[in-house]
N, C-alpha and C positions, 0 to 999 in steps of 0.2 A: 428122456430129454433132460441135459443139464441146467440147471438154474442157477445164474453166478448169485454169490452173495451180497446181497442187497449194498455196501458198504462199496463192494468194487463196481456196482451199476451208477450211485451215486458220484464217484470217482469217474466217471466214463462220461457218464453225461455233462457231470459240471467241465472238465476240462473241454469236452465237447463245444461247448456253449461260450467257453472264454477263445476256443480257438478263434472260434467261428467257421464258415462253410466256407471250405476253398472254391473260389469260382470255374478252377480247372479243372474240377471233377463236377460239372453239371449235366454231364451227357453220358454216366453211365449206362448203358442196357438202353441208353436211349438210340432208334435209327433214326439216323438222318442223312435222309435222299436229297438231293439237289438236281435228282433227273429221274425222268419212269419209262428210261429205255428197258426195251427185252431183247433179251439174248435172239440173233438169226441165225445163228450158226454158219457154217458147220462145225467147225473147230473151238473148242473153248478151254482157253488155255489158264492154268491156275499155278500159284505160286504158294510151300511157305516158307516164314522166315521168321526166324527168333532176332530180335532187334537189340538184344544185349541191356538193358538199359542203365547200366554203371555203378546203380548206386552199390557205396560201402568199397567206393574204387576210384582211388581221385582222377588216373588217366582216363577211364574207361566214360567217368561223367563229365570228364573236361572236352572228351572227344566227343560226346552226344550230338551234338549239333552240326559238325560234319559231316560226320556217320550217317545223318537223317539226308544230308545233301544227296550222299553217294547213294543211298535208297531210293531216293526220287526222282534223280537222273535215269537209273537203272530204268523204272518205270515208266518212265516219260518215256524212255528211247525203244522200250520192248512191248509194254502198253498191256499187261494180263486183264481177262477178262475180271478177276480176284485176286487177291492177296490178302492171306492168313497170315495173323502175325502174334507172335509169342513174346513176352518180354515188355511189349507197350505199355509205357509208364507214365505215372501222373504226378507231379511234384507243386512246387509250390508257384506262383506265379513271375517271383524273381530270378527263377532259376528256369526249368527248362520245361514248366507248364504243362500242358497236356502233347504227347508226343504225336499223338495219333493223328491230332486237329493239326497240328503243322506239317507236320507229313500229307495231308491233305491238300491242306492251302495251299503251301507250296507246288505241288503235282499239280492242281487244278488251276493256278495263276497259269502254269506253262502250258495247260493242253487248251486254255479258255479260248483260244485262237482257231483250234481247231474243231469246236462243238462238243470237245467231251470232256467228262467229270464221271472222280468216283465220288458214290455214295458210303456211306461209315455205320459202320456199329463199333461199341467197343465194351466188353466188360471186366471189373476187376474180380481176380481172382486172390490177391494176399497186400495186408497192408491196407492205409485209409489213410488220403491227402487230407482229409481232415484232420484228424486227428496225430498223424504222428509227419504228415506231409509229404509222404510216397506212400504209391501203390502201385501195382502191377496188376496185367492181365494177355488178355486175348484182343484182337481185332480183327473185322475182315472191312476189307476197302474193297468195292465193285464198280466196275463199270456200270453194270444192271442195276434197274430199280430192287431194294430189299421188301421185298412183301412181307418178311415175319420173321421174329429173331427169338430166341429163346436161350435159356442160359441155366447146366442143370451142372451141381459142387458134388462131388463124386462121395459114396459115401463112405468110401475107406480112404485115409488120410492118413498121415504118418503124426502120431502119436506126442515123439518127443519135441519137437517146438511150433509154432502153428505153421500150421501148410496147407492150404484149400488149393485143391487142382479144380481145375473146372473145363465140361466141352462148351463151348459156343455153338450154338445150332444158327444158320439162316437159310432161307430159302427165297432164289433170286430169279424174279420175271425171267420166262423166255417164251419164245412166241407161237414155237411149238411142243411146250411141254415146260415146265419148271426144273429147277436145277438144286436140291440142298448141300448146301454144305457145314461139315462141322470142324471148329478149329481145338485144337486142345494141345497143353502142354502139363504132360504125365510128370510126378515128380520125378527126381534127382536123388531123393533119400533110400538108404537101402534099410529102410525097416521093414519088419515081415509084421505078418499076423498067422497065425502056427506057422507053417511051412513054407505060408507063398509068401512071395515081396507085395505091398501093399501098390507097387507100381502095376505088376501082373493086375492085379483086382481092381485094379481102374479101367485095364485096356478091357479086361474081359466084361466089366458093367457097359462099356461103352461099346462095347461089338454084340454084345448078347443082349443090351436092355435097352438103351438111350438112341442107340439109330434105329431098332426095330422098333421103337417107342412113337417114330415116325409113321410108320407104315411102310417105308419104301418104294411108296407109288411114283416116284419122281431120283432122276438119277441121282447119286449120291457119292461126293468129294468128302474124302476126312483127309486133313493134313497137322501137323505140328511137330513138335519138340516128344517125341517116345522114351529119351533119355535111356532107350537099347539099343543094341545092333541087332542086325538078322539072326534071324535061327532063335533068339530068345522065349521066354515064357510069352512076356508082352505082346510082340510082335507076331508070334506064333495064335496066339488070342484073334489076332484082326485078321489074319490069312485064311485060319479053319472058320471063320466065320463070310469067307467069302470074299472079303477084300483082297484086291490085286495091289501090291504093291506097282506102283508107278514105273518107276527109276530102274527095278532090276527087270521088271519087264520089257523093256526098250533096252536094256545095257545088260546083258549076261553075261556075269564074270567078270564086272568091272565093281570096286569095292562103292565108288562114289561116297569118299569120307565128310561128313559133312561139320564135325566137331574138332575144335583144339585143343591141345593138352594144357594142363593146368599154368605150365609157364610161358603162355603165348603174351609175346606182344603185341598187340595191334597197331604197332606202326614197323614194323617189319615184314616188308614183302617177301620175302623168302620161306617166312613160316608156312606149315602147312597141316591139314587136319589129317586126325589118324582114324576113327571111327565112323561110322555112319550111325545116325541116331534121329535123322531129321525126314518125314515117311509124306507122301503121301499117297492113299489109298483109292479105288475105285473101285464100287458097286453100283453095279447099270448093268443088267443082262441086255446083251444088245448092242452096246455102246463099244465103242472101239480108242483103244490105247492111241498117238499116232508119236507122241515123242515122249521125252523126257533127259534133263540134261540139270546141273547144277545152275545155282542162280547167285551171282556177287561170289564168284568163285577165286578172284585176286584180289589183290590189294591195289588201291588208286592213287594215282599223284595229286595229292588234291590243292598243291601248290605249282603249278606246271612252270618250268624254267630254269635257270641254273642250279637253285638250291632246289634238291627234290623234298616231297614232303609226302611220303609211303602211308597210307590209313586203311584199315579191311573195316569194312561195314560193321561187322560184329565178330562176335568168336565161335559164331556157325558160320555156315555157308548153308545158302536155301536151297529148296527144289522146285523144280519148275517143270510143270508137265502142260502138254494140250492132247485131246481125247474128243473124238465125235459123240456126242450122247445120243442115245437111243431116241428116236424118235425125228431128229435131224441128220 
């Protein structure tokens, strides 16, 4: 174990203490339900989606707050049982606060009419709105009550500037049988450690240690940001370990690219993504695939009228699967 030097602890805390605690980051790792529905099935359909969240990108955080529109819409009108989310950012209070809790409010003001509400987890994985006033992570928003969340930083990391990947575990009521799922976004950095990439040894800790670390008594959703395509070490990791990928199971032969290239604009509806990188998996012996399809797959008007005004949610595109779980 590293020990920083007492000089840089002292430095961290004081600046700490002059910051003070951002009030938008007070619900880390913390769940918070506003309902203790369980899942009836039969179908339970699950989404994920890397939310982009701009910083160190003037258009990208000027557009944050539409972008969060065009997400909640999406939601309101399709209604998943979950949604996994990558990228959910915590900033300062003047600026664009905690993303996750307004993506929430938001959603939940429009369905209040209709009896439903998700409930939230959310935790950060690199960065501190404390201290430097972003951070970044994982979330999952549910329909269903969260009975338990847990949150495990992988322990190979890439080396040359800080980089914590982390899974999201929750595990969410259902009435015949529970449901876990885990969210994670694998890094983006191509550093090895001898021969592998240190992204392969996150996917293989999290297929070989950290779901099995469960027990797999209850069906099992992993979805996020893989930052591979098929056929890779990574993704090859989740497949020999048993997980079904979603998307190519329902679509054979279709690429279903879910990533942009580095010069995308997000207010161009005509762009379009070249890779697929964005997964989710299924483990439930028993359990039955029944779709799977992109999710925020175009760009919106989100000015409707003579002057158009073209926005994509982010610079993925989600995925979006429903699946009978064993037992229902």
């Amino acid at each position: 174990m590293k020990v920083l030097p007492p000089r840089l602890v002292l430095f961290v805390v004081t600046l700490h203490l002059a910051l003070g605690c951002n009030p938008c980051n007070d619900t880390d790792r913390v769940v918070l339900n506003v309902n203790d529905h369980a899942f009836a099935g039969p179908e339970f359909a699950v989404v994920t989606f890397n939310l982009l969240h701009g910083f160190g990108d003037a258009v990208n955080d000027a557009t944050l707050d539409d972008r969060l529109d065009i997400v909640a819409q999406e939601m309101i009108t399709t209604l998943p049982d979950a949604v996994l989310f990558q990228e959910a950012s915590v900033t300062l209070p003047e600026t664009h606060c905690n993303v996750i809790e307004t993506l929430t409010d938001r959603v939940n003001t429009a369905l209040s009419a209709e009896g439903k509400s998700y409930n939230r987890v959310y935790a950060r994985s690199n960065g501190s709105a404390d201290l430097i006033g972003f951070e970044e992570g994982s979330a999952v928003l549910s329909l269903h009550e969260i009975l338990s969340s847990d949150v495990t930083i992988y322990q190979h990391n890439p080396s040359s500037l800080p980089d914590f990947r982390i899974a999201l575990r929750v595990t969410l009521r259902g009435q015949s049988g529970h449901i876990d799922l885990f969210g994670t976004h694998l890094t983006n950095r191509e550093d090895m450690e001898g021969p592998e990439l240190v992204r392969t040894l996150q996917a293989r800790e999290l297929a070989e240690m950290i779901i099995p670390g469960r027990g797999n008594a209850n069906p099992v959703v992993v979805g996020g940001d893989f930052n591979d395509p098929p056929g890779t070490e990574a993704i090859e990791e989740m497949t020999d370990a048993g997980a079904v990928d979603m998307f190519a199971d329902q679509n054979p032969g279709v690429p279903g690219y879910t990533s942009f290239g580095g010069s995308f604009d997000i207010t161009d509806p005509t762009e379009e993504p070249y890779k697929r990188i964005d997964y989710l998996f299924l483990l439930d012996e028993g359990g039955e695939i029944t779709g799977s399809e992109r999710f925020l797959d175009t760009a919106r008007d989100i000015d409707p009228g003579p002057g158009e005004s073209w926005l994509w949610a982010s610079d993925h595109v989600g995925v979006r699967a429903t699946f009978r779980p064993s037992g229902y």
